[in-house]
C-alpha atoms as one frame of an Amber mdcrd trajectory, in Angstrom:
protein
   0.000   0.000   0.000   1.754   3.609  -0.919   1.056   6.123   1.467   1.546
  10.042   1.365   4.554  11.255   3.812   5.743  14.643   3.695   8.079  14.245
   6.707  10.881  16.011   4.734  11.574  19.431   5.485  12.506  19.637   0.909
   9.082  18.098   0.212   7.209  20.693   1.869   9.033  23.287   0.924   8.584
  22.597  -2.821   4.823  22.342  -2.505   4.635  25.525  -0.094   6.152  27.262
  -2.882   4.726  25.833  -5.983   1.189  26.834  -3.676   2.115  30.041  -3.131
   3.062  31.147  -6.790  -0.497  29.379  -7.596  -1.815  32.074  -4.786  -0.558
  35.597  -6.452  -0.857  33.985 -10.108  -4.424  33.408  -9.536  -5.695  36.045
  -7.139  -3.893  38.716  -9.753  -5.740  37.224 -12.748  -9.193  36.681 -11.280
  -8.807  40.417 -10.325  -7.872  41.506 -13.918 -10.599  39.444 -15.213 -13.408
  39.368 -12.726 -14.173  43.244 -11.606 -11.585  43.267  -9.140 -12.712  39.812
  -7.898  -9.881  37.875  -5.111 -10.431  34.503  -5.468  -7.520  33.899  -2.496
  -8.202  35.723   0.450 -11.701  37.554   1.948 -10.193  41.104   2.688  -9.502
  42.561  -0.365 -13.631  41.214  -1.332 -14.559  43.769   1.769 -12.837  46.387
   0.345 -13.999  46.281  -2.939 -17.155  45.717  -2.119 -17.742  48.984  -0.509
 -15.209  50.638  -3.381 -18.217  49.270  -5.921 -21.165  50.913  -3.717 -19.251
  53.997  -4.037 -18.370  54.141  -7.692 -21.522  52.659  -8.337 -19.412  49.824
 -10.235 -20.839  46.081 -11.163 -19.556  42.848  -9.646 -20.656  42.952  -5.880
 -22.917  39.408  -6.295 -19.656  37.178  -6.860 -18.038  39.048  -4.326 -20.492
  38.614  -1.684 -21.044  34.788  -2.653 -17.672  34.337  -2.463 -17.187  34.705
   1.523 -19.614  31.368   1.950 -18.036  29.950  -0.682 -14.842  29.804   0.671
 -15.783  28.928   4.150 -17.272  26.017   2.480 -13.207  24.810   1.074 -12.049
  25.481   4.013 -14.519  23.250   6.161 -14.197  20.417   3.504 -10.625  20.579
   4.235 -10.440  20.251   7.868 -13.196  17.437   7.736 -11.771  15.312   5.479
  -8.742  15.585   8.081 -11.245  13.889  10.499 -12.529  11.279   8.238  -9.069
  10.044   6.895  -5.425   9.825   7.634  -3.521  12.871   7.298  -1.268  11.965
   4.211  -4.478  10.821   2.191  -6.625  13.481   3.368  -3.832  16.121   2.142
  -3.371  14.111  -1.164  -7.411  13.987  -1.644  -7.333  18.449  -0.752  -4.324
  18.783  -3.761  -6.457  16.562  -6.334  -9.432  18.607  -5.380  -7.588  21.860
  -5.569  -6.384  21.045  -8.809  -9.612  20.022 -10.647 -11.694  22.981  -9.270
  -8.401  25.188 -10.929  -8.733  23.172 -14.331 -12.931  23.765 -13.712 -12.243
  27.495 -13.112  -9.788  27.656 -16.213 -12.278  26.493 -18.283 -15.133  28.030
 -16.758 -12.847  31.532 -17.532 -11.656  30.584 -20.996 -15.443  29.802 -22.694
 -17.512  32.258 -20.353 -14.814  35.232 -20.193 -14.652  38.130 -21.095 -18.311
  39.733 -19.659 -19.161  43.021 -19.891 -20.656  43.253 -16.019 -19.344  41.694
 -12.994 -22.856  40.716 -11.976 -23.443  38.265 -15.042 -23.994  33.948 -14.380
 -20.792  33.814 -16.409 -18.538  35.312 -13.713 -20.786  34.243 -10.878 -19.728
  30.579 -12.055 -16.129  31.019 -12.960 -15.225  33.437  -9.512 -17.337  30.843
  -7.045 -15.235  27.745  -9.059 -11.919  29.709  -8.414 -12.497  30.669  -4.833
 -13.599  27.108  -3.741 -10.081  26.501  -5.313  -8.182  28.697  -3.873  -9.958
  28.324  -0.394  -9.072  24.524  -0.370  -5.680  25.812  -0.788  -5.980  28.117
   1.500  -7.388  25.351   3.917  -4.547  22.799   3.454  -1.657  25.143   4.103
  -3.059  25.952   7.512  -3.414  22.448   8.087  -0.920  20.376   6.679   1.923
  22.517   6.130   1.536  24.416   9.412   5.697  25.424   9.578   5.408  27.844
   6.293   3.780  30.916   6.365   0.141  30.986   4.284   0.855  31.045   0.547
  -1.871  33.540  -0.182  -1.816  36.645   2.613   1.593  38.596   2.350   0.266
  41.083   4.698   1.116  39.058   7.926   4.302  37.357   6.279   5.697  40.390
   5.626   5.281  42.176   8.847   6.670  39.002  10.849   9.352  39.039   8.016
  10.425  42.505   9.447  10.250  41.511  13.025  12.627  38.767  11.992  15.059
  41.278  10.470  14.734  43.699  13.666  15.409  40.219  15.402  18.857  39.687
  13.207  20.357  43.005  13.990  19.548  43.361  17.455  19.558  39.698  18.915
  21.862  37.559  20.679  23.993  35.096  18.369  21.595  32.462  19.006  18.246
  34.643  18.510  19.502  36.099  15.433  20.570  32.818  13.372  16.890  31.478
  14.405  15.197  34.847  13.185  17.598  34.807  10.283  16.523  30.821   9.440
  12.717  32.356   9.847  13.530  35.125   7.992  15.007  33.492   5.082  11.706
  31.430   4.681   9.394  33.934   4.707  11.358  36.038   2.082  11.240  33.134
  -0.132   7.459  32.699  -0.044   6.874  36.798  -0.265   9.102  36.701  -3.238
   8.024  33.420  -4.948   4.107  35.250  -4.290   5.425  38.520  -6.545   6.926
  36.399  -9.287   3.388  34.927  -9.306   1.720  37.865  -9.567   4.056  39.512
 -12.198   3.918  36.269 -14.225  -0.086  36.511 -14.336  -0.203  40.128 -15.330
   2.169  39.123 -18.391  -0.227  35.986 -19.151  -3.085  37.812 -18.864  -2.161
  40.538 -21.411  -0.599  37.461 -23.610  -3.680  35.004 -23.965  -6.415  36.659
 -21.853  -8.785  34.722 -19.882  -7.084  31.131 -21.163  -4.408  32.147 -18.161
  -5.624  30.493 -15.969  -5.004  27.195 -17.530  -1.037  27.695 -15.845  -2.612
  27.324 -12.488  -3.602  24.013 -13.591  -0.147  23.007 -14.575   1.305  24.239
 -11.461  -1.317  22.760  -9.439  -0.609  18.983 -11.288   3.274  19.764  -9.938
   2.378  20.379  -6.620   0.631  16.675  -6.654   3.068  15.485  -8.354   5.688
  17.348  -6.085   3.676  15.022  -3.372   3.408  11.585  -4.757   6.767  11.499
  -5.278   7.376  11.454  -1.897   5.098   8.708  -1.602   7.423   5.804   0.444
   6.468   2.548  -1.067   5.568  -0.021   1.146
């Protein structure tokens, strides 16, 4: 029987990465394409939200679905934790995460472009993309619990400064810890840009079809995983 270990520190960080790239790539397209529409995270939803009432701009129905749609990935995550063994239940969150991505991509490239935010055709294609990205946004909490969140810079980058404070003013000790914690977080902050500058190039390339990279770099992430898969 093969089972799903990620016990090594390279394993995880390969698939925290290749999730975090997946979480500016995606969050930046769905926002060119999708009236300011975050598929990854609930704040910036808020914000725009209100922005919309005030400019008296469309897309406010997606946005507004899109909080109970995510609670509903991340809920599905943590029970499937309950109902399964860890590795499994972390292998079954990837394949989901990747076929609601290859949904959404599709979803984007036959019903995108529409000319209000408000339409069925972005109603479908944001709510498929958030349940994605929420998923993802679920299984970093859980299963890779040692790397900051691959989605929300805000709160990596402000610990990444207290780290650096931490480096220049701590003892030798302290300061190669914040320096190891440091390091990380810079990594997935940077790794989060690329995938945001990437998506703003695809998007102006090829449009809405985009989103079909998200599906190849969520297929590496599972396959990132199963190789790690000790036989036996």
């Amino acid at each position: 029987m093969v089972t799903l270990s990620l016990s090594q520190e390279a394993a995880q960080r390969r698939l925290a990465m290749l999730l975090t790239f997946n979480g500016g790539f995606v969050d930046t397209a769905g926002f060119l394409a999708m009236q300011g529409l975050f598929t990854a995270h609930v704040t910036g939803n808020f914000v725009t939200i209100a922005a919309s009432l005030v400019n008296g701009t469309s897309g406010n129905l997606v946005k507004i679905a899109a909080l109970p749609v995510f609670c509903i990935g991340i809920l599905a995550v943590r029970l499937s934790t309950w109902s399964m063994p860890a590795p499994r239940a972390l292998n079954c969150a990837l394949l989901a995460h990747a076929l609601l991505l290859m949904l959404g991509a599709g979803a984007a490239a036959w019903l995108l472009p529409s000319h209000s935010g408000d339409q069925w055709q972005v109603m479908v294609t944001g709510c498929l993309l958030v349940l994605a990205m929420s998923v993802q946004n679920g299984l970093q909490r859980v299963h890779l619990p040692t790397h900051p969140p691959g989605t929300l810079m805000t709160g990596t980058t402000t610990q990444l400064v207290l780290e650096l404070a931490m480096v220049l003013r701590g003892g030798p000790e302290e300061s190669a810890a914040a320096k190891q914690r440091a390091t990380k977080m810079a990594r997935q902050v940077t790794v989060f840009a690329v995938g945001c500058a990437l998506s703003a190039v695809a998007y102006l390339s090829i449009g809405d079809w985009c989103f079909g990279i998200s599906v190849v770099v969520a297929a590496m992430a599972l396959v990132c995983v199963r190789r790690e898969e000790p036989v036996g």
